[in-house]
N, CA and C atoms as an extended XYZ file, in Angstrom:
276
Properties=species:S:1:pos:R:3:atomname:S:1:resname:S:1:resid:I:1 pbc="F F F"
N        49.320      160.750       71.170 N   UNK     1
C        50.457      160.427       70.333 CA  UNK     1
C        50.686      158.920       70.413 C   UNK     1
N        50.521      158.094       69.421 N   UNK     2
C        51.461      156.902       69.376 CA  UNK     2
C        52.996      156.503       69.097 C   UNK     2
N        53.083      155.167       69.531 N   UNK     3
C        54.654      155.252       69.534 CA  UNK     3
C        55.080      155.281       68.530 C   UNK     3
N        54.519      155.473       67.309 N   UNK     4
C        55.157      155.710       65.704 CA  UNK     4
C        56.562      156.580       65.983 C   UNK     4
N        56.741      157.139       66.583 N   UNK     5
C        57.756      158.602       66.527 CA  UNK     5
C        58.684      157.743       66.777 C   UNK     5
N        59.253      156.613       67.710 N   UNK     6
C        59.845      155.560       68.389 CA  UNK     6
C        60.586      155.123       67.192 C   UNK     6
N        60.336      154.645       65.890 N   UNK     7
C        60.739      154.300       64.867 CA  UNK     7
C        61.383      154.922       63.761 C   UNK     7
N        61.616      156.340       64.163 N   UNK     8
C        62.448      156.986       63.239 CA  UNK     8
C        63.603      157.273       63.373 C   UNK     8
N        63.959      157.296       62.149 N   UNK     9
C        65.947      156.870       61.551 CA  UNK     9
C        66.496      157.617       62.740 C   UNK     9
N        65.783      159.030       63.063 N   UNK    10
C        66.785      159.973       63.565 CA  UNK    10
C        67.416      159.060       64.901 C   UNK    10
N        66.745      158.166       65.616 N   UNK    11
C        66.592      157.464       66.660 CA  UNK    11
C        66.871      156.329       66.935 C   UNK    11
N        67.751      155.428       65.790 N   UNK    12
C        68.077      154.512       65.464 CA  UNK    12
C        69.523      154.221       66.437 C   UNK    12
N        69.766      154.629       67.195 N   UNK    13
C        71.307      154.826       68.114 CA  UNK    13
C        70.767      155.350       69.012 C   UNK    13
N        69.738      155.061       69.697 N   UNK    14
C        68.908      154.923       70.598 CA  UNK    14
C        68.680      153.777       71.695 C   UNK    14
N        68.867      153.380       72.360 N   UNK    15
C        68.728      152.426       73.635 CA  UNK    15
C        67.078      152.189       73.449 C   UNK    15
N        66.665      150.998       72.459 N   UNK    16
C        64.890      150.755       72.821 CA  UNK    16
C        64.341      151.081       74.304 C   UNK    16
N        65.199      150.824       75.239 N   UNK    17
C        64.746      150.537       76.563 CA  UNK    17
C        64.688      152.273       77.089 C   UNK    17
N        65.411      153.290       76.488 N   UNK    18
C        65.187      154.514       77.033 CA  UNK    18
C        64.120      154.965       76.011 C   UNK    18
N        63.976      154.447       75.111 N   UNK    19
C        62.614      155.234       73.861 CA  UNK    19
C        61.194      154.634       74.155 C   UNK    19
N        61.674      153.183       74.825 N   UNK    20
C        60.349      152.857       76.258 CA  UNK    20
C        59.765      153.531       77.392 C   UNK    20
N        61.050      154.091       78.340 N   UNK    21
C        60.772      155.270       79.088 CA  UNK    21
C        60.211      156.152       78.789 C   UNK    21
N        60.465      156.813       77.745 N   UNK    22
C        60.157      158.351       77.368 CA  UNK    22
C        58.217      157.760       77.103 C   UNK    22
N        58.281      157.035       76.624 N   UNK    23
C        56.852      156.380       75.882 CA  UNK    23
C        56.213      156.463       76.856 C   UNK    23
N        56.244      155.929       77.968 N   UNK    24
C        55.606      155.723       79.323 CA  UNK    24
C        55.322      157.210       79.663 C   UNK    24
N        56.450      157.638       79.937 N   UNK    25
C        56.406      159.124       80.381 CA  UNK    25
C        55.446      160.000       79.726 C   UNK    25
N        55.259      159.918       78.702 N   UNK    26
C        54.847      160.817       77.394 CA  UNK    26
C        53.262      160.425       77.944 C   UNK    26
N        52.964      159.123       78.192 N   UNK    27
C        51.961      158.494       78.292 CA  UNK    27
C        51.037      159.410       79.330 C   UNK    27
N        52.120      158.892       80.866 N   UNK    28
C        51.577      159.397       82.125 CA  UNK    28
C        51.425      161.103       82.416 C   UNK    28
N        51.612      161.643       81.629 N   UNK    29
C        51.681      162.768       81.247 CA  UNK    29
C        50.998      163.895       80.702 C   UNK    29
N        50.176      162.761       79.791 N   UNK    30
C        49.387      163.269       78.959 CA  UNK    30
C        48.190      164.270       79.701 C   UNK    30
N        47.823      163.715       80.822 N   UNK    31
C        46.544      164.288       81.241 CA  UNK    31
C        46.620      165.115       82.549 C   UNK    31
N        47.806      165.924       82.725 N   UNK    32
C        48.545      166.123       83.539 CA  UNK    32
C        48.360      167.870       83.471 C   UNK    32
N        47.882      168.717       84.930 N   UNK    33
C        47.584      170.152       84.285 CA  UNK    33
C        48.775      170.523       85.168 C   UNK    33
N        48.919      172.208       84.627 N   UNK    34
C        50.242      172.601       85.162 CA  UNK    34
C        51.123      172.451       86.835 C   UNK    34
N        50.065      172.535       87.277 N   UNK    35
C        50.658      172.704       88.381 CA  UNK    35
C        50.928      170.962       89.199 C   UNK    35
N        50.233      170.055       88.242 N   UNK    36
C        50.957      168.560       88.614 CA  UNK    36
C        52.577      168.613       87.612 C   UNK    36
N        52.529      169.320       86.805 N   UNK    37
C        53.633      168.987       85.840 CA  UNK    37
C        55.236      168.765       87.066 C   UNK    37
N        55.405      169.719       87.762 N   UNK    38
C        56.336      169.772       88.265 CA  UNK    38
C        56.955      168.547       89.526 C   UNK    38
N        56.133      168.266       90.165 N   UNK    39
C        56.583      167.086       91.363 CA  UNK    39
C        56.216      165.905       90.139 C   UNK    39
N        55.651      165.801       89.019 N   UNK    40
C        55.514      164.576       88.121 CA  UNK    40
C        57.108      164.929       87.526 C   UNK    40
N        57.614      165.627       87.266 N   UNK    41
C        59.108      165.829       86.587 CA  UNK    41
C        60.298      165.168       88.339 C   UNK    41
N        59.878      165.837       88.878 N   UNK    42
C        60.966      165.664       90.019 CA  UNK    42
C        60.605      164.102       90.101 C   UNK    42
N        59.612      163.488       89.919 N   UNK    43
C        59.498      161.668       90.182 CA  UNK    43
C        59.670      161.183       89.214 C   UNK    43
N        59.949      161.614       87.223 N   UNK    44
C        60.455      161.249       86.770 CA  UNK    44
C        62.057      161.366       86.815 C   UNK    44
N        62.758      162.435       87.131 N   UNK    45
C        64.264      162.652       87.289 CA  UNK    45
C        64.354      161.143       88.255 C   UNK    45
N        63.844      161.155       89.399 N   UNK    46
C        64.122      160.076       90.785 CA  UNK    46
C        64.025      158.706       89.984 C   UNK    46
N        63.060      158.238       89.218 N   UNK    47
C        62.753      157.516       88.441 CA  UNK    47
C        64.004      156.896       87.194 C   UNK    47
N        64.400      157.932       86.832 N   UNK    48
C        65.554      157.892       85.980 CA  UNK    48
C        66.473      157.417       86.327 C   UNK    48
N        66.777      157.805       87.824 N   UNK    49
C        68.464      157.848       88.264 CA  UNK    49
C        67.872      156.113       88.902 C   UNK    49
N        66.872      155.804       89.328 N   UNK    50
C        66.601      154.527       89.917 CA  UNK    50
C        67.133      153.412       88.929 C   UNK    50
N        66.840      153.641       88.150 N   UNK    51
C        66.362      153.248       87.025 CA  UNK    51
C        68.314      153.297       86.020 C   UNK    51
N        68.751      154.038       86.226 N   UNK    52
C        70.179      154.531       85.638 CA  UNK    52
C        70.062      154.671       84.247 C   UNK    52
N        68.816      155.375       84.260 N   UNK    53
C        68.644      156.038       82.663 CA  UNK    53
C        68.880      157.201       82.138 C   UNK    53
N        69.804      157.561       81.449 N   UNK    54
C        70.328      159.211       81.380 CA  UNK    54
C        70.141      159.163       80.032 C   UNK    54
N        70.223      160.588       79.516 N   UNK    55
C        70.136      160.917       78.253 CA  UNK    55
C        71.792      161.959       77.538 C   UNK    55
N        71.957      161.982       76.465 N   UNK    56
C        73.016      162.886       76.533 CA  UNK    56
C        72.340      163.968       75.677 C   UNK    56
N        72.961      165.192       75.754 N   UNK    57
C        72.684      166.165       75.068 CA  UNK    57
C        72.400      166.227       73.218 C   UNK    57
N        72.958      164.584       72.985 N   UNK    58
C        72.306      164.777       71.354 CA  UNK    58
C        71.095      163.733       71.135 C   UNK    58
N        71.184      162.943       72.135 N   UNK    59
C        69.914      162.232       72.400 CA  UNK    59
C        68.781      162.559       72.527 C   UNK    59
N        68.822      163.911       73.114 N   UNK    60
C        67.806      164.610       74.037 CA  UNK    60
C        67.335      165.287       72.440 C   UNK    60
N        68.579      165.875       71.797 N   UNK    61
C        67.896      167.181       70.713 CA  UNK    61
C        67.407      166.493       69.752 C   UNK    61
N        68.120      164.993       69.680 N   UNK    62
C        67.010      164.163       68.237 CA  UNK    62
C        65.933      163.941       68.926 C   UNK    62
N        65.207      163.774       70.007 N   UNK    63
C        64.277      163.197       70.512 CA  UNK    63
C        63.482      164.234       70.623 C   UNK    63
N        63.549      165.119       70.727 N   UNK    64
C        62.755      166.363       71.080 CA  UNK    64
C        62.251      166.723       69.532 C   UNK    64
N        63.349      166.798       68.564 N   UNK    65
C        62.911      167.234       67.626 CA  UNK    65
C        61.733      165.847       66.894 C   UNK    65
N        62.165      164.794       67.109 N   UNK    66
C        61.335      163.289       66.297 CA  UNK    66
C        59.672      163.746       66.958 C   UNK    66
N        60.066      163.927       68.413 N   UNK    67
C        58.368      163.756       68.962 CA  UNK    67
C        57.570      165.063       67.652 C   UNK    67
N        58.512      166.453       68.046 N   UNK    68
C        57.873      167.471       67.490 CA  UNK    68
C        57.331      167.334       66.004 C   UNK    68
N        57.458      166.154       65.375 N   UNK    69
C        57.711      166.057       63.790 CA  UNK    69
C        56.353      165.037       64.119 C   UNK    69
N        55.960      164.109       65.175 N   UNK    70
C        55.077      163.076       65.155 CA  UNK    70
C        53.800      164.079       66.277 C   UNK    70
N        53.994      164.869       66.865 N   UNK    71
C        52.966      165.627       67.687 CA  UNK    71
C        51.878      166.802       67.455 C   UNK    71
N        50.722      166.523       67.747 N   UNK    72
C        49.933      167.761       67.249 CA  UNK    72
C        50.220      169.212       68.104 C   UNK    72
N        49.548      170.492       67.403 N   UNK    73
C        50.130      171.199       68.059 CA  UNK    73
C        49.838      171.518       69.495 C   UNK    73
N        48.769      170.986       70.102 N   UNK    74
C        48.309      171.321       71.477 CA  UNK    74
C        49.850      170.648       72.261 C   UNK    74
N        50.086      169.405       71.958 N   UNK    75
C        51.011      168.465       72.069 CA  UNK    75
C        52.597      169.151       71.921 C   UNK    75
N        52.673      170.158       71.032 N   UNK    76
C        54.245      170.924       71.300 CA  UNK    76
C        53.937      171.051       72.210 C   UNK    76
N        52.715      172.435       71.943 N   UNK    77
C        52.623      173.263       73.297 CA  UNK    77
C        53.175      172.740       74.593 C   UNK    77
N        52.644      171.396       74.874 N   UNK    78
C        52.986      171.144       76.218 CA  UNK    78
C        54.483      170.662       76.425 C   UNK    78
N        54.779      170.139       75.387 N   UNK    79
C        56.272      169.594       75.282 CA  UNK    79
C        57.098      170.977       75.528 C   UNK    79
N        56.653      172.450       74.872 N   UNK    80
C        57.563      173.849       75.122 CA  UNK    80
C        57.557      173.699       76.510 C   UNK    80
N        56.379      173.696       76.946 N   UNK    81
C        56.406      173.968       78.364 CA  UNK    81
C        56.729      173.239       79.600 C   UNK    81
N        56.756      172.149       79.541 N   UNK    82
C        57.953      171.177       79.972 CA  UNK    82
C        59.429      171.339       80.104 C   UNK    82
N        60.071      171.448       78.856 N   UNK    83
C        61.141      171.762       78.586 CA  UNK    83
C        61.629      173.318       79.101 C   UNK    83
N        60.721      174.097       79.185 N   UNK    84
C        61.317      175.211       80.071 CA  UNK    84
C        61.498      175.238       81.150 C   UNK    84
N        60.328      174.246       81.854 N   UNK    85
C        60.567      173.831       83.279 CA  UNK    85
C        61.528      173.459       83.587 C   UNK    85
N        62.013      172.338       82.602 N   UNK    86
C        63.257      171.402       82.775 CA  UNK    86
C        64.610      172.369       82.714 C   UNK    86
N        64.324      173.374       82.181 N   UNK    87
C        65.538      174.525       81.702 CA  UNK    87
C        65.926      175.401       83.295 C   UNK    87
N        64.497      175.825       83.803 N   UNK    88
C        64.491      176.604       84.709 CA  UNK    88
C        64.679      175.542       85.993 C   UNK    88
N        64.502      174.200       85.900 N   UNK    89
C        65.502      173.231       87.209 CA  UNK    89
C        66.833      173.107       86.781 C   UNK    89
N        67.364      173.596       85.467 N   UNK    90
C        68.760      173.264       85.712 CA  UNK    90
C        68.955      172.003       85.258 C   UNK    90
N        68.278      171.342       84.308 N   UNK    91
C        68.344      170.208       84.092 CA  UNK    91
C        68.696      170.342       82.300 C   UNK    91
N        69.381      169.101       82.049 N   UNK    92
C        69.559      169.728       80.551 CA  UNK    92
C        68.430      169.009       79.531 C   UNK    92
């Protein structure tokens, strides 16, 4: 995925510097099989709070939906499965 997705309207009330993060993330990520997914999430959360980068709950749903609109489908796939992880830590 390139950072094209980074540039859409929906995302425009967006902090560049958190649509940088996610970019990185998205990045380091990419090549990542299931069972790294999880301590790679717990060092991005640690990462975040270092960092004092939070997201809010409508941030999160335009962003989720922009990637899904710029991502192939192997690429949901992994984004579903992430996000359930993130569901099943209790994280929003």
């Amino acid at each position: 995925m390139t950072n094209d997705w980074m540039k859409d309207e929906a995302l425009k009330g967006i902090d560049p510097y958190k649509l940088e993060f996610l970019q990185a993330l998205v990045f380091e990520s990419s090549n990542l099989g299931r069972e790294q997914m999880l301590p790679f999430l717990m060092a991005v959360a640690k990462r975040g709070q270092e960092k004092k980068i939070s997201f809010s709950d409508q941030e999160m749903d335009a962003i989720i939906s922009v990637l899904k609109k710029h991502a192939s489908p192997e690429e949901i796939g992994k984004m579903e499965k992430v996000l359930a992880m993130r569901s099943r830590m209790g994280m929003r």
